[in-house]
ZATI-235574 format. One record per atom (N, C-alpha, C, O): residue in three letters; x negated, y negated, z. Coordinates in steps of 0.05 Angstrom, whole numbers, plus 5000, padded with zeros to 4 digits. Each point is the difference from the previous one (the first is absolute). Layout:
N
ALAXYZ...
% end
This chain:
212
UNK842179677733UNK498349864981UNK501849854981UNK502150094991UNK496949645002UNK502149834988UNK499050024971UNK497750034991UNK505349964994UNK498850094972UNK497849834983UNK499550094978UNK499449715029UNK499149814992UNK496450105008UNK497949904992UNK502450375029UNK497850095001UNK499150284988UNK497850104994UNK504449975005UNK501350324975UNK498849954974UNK498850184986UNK501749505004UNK499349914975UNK496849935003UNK498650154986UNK500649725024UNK497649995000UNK498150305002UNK497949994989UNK502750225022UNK498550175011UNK500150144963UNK498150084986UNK503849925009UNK501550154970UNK498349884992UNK497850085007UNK502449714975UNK497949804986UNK496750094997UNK498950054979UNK500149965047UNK497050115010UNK499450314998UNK497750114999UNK504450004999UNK499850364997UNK499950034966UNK499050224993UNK501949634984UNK500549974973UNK496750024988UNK497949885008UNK502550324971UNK497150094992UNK499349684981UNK501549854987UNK494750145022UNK499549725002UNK499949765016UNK499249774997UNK502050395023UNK501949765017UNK496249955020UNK498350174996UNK500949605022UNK498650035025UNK498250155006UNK497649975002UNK503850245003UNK498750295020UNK499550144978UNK498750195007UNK501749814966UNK498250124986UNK497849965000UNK498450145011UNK501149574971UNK498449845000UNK497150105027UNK497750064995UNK503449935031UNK498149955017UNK498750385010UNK497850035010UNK504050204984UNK499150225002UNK498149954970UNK497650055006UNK502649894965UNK498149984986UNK497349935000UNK498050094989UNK502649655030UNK497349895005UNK499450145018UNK499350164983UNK500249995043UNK499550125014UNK498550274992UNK497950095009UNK503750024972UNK499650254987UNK496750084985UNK498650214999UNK501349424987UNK497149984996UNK498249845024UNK497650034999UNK503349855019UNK498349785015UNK498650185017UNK497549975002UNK504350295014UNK499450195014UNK497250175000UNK498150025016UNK502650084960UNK497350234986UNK497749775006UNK498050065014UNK502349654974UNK497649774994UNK498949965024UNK497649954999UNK503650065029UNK499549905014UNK497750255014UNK497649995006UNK504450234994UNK498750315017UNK496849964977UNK498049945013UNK501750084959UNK498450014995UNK497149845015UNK497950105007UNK503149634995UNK498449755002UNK498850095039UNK497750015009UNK505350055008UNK498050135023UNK498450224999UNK498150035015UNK502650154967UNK497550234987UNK497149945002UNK498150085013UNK502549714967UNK496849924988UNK498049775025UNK497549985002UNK504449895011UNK499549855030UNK498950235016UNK498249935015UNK502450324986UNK499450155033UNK497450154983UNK498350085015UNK501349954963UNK497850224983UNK498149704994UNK497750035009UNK502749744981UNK497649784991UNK498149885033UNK497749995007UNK505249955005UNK498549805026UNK497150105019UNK498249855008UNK502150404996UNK498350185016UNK497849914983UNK498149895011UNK501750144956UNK497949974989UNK498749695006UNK498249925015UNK503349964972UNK498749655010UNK499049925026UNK498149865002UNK503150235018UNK499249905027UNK499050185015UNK500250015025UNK497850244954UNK497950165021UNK497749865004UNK498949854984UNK500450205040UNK497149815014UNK497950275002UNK497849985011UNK503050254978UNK497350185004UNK500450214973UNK502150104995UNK495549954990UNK499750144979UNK497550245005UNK497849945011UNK502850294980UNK497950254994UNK498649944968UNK500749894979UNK497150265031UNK497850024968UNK498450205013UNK499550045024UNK499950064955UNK497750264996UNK498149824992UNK500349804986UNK496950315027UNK497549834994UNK498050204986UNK499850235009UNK499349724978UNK497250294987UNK498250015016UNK499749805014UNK498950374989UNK497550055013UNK497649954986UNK498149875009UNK502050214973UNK498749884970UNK499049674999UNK497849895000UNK505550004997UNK499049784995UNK499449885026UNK498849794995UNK501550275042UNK498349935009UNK496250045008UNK498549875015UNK501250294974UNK497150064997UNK499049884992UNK497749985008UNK503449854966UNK498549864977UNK499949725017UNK498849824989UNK502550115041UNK499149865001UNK497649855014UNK499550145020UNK499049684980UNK496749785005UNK499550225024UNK498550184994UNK502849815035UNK499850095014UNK502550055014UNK502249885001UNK496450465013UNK502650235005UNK499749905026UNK502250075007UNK496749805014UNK499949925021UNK498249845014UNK497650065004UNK503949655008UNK498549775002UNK500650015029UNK502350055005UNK496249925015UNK499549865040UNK499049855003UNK497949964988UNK503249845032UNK498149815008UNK499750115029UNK502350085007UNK495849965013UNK500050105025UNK500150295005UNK500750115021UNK498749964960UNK500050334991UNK499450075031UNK499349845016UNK501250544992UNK498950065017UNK500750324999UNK502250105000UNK495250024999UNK499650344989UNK499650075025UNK499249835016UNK501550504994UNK498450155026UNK500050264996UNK501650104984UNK497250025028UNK499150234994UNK497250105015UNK498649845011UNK500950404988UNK498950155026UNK497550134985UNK500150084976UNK497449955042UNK497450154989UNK500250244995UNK502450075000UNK495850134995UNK500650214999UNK499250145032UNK500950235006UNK497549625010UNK501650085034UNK501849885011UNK500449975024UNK501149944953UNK502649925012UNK500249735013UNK502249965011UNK496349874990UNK499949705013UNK500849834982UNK499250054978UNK502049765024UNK502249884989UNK497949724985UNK498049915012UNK502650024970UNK499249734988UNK502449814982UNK502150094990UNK497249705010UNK502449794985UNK498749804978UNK498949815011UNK500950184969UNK500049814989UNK501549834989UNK501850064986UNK497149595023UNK502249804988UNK498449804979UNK497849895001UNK504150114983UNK499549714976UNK501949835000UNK502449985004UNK495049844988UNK503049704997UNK501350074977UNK502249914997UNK496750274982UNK500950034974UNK500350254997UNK498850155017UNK502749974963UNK499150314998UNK501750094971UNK502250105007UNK497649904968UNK500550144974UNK499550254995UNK497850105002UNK504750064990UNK499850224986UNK501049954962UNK502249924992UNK496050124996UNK500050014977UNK501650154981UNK500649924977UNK500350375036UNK501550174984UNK500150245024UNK498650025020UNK503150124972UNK501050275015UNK498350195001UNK499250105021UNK499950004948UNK498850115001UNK496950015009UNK498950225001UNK499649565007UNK497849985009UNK500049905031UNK500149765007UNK499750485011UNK499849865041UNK498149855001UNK497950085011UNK502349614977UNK497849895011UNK500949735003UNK501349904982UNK498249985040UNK501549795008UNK497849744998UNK497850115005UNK501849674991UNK498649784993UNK500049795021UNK502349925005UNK495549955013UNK500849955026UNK498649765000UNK497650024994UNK503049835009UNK498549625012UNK500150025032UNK501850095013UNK496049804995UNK500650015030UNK499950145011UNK501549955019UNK497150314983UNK501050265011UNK498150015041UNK497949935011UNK504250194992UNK498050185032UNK501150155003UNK502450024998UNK495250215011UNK501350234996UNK497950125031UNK497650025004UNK505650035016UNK498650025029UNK500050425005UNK501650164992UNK496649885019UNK500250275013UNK499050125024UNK497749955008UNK504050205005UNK499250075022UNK498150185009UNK500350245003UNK497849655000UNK497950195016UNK499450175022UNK501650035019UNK496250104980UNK500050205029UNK498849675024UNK500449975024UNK498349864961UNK499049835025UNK500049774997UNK498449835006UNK505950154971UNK500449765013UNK500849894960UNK498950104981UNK502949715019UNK500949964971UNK497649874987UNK498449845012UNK501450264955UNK498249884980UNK501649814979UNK502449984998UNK496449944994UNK501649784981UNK498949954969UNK497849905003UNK502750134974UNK498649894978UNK501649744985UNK502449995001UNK496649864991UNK501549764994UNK498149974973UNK497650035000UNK504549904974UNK498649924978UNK502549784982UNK502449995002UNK496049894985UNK502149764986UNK501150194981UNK502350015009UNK497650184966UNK501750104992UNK498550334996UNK497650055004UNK504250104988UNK500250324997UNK501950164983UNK501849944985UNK497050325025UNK503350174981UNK499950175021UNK498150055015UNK504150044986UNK500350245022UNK501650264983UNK502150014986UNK496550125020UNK500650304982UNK502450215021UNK499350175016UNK503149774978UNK502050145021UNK499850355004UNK500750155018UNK498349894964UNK500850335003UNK496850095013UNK499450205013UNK498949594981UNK496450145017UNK498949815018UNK497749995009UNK505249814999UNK498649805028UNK498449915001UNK498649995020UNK500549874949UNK496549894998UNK501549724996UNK502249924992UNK495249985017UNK499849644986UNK497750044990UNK498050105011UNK502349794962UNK497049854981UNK500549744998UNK502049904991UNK496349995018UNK499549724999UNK497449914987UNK498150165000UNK501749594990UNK499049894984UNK498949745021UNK501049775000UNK495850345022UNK499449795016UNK501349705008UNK501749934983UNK498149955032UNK498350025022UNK501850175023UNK502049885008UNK497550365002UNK501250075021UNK498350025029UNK497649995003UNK504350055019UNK499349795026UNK501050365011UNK502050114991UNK495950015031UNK501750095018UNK498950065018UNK497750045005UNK504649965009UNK499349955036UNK501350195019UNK502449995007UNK495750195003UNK500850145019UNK497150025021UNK498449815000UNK501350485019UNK498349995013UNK496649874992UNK498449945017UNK501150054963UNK497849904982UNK500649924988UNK500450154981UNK500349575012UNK500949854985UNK498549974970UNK497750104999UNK503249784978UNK497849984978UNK501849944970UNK502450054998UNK496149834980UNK502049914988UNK498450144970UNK497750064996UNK504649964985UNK497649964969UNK501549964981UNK502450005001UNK495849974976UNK500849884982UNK498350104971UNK497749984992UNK505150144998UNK498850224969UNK502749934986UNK502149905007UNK496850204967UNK502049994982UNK502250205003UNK502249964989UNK497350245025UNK501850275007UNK500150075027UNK497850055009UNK503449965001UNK500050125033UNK502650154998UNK502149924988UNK497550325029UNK502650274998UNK499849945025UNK497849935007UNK503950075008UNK500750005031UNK502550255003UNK502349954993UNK496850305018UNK502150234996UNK501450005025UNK498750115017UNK503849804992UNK501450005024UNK500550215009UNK500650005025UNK499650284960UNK500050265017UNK497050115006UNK500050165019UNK497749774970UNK498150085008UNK497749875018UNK497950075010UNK503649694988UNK499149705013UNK496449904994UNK498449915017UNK501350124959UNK497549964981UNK500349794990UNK502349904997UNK495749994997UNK499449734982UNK497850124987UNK498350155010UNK501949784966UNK497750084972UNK499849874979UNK502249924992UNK496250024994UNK499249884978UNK497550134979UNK497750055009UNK503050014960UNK497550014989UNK499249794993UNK497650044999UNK502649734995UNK499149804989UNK497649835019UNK499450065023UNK499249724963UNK498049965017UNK502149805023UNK501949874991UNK497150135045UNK502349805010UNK497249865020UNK497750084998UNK503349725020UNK499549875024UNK500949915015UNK502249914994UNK497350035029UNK501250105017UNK499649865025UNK498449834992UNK501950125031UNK498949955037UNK500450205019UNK502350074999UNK496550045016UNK500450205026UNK499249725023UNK498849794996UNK502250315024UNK499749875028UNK496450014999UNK499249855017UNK498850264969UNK497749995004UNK499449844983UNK498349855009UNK502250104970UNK499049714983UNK502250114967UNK502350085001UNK495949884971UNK501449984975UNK497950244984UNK497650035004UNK504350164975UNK499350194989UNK500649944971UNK501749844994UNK496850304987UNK500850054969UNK498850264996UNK498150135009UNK503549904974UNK499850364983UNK501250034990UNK502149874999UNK497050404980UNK501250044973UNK502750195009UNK501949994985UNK498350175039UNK502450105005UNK500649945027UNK498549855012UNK504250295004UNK499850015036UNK502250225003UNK501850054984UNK497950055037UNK501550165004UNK501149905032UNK498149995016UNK503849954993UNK500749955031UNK502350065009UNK501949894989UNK498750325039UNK502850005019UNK500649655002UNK498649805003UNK504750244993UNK501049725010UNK499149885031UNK500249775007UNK498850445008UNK499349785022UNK497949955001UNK499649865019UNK498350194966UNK497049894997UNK498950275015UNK497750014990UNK502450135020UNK498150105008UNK497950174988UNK498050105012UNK502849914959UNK498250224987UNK499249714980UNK501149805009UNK497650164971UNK500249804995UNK496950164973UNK497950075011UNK502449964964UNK498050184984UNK499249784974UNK502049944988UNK496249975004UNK499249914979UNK498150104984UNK498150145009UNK502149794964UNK499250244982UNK498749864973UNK501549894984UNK496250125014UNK498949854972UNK498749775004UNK501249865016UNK497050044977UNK498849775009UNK500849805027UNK500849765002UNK498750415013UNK501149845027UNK499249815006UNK497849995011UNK503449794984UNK497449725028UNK502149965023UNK502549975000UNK495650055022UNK502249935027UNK498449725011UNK497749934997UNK503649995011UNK499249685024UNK501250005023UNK502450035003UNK495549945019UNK500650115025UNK500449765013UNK498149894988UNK502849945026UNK500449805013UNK498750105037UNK500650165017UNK497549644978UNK499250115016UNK501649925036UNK499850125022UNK501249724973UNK501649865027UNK502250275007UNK500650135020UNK500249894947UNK502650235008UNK499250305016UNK501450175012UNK496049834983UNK498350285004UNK500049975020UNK501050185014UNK498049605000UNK499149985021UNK502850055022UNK499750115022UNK502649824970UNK502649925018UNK501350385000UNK500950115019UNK498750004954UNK500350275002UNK499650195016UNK501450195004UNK495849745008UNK498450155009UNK500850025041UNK498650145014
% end
């Protein structure tokens, strides 16, 4: 080593000299830097999450308009001999949890018979989930082995007991002509068919005749 590099190296080793200088800066730049990747690996995760948790109340969903809205709704469930029925709406509202009753536009509500499927069809209803009734609010249509239609302010149609009933005054058509009365009592497939209170019946007589 030529002394001319002896001297220089001397010079640079001298307190103050260079390499002080740059271990000083280091001494602080170091810690600054480790900090700054710290707060990079603990912040970033936060900014650039694409999915977040929340707790929701149960409470405050109750309170809300409606606990459950369908369009094309479709219920099933079985008589109490066990024969299967379906009803569908174009619409179907539940109002709250606490009340099984579902709100129906459009409804048909098909069941299987011993001689063959019945059908009731009404523009709107409620259907009672836990007692498989529809009350409807006329005009209802139904059609099975004896076809026939009516029209009251109240009609219970019980899908496990497969009844149609009304107290109110209703009217009505049978395949034999058009009825009014203050009550009715009828199986969904027509075959029992009971009116109660000021009865008037109208017999058509062509239909009598084709019955027969």
């Amino acid at each position: 080593m030529t002394a001319a590099a002896l001297e220089t190296r001397r010079r640079a080793a001298l307190p103050g000299g260079r390499h002080d200088v740059v271990v000083a800066v280091l001494k602080v730049a170091l810690p600054l830097l480790a900090l700054g990747l710290l707060a990079t690996i603990v912040i970033w995760p936060l900014t650039s999450a694409r999915e977040f948790s929340f707790l929701l109340s149960k409470d405050k969903v109750a309170m809300a308009k409606d606990r459950l809205r369908l369009d094309n709704a479709i219920y099933r469930g079985a008589t109490a001999k066990g024969q299967p029925f379906v009803i569908r709406a174009g619409g179907a509202v539940q109002r709250s949890s606490a009340v099984p009753i579902v709100e129906m536009s459009n409804l048909a509500a098909t069941l299987q018979m011993d001689d063959g499927p019945a059908r009731v069809t009404a523009p709107t209803g409620r259907y009672d989930m836990d007692r498989d009734r529809l009350n409807i609010a006329g005009p209802v249509r139904v059609d099975g082995e004896a076809g026939y239609s009516l029209d009251s302010q109240d009609v219970t149609v019980s899908l496990i007991d497969r009844t149609v009933r009304t107290d109110l005054p209703v009217k009505g058509t049978i395949p034999l002509g058009s009825f009014r009365a203050d009550r009715l009592r009828a199986d969904i497939s027509g075959k029992q068919l009971v009116l109660e209170g000021r009865v008037h019946l109208r017999i058509n007589r062509r239909s009598a005749k084709a019955a027969r």
